[in-house]
C-alpha positions in Angstrom: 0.0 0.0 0.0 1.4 3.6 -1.0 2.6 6.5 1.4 -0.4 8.3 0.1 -3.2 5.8 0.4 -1.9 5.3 4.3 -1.8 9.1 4.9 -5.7 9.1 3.3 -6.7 6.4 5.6 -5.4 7.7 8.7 -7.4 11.0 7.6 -10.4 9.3 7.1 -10.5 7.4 10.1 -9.2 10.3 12.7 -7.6 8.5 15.5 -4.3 10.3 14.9 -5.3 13.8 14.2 -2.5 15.4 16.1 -0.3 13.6 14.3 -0.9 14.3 10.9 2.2 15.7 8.6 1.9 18.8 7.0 3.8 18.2 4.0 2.4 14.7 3.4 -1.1 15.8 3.4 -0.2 18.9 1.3 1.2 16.5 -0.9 -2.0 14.1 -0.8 -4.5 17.0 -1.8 -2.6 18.4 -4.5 -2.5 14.4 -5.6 -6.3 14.5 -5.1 -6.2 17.5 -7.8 -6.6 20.3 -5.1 -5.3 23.6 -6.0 -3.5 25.3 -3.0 -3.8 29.2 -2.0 -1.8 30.7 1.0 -2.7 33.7 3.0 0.0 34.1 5.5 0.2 30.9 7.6 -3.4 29.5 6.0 -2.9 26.9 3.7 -6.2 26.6 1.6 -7.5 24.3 -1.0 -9.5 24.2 -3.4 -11.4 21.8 -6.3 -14.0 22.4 -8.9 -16.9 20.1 -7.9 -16.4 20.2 -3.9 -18.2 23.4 -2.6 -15.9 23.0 1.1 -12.9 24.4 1.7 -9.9 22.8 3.3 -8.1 25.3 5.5 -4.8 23.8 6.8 -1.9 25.6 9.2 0.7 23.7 10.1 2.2 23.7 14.0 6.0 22.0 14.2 5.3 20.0 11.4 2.1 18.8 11.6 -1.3 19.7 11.0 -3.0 22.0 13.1 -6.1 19.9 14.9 -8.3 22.4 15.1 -8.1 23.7 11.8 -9.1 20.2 10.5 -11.1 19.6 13.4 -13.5 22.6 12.8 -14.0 21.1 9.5 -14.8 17.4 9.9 -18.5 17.2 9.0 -17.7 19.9 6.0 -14.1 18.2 4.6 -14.3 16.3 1.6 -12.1 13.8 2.6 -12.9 13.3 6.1 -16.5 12.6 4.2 -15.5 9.9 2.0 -15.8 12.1 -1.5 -11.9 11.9 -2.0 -11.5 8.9 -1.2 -13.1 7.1 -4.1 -10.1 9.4 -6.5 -7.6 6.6 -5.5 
């Protein structure tokens, strides 16, 4: 199983969520054919076809919780909708 399909399931199922890599998922979403806009230390992405926003910061590497967090019920791939891309 690839470095990206591990990153997606760990996503998906949440247990880790303070242990999330910044640059991996960064990496995942542009995979997933997210475009990326940054406003200071707001990492945000974007895809034709998913209305939500993902708004990411990353803290010592990793991904902010609570900016995922905030989003859980709203993100696309916590939601399932990226996961059928891979």
């Amino acid at each position: 199983m690839g470095r990206r399909r591990k990153l997606l399931e760990r996503i998906l199922i949440g247990r880790s969520d303070a242990n999330i890599p910044f640059e991996q998922t960064r990496t995942l979403l542009k995979a997933l054919g997210f475009s990326e806009k940054i406003r200071g230390s707001h990492h945000k992405f974007i895809r034709e076809g998913v209305e939500e926003l993902i708004n990411l910061q990353e803290v010592e590497g990793k991904c902010k919780p609570s900016s995922r967090k905030s989003r859980v019920s709203a993100n696309p791939i916590r939601s399932g909708r990226c996961a059928r891309l891979f």
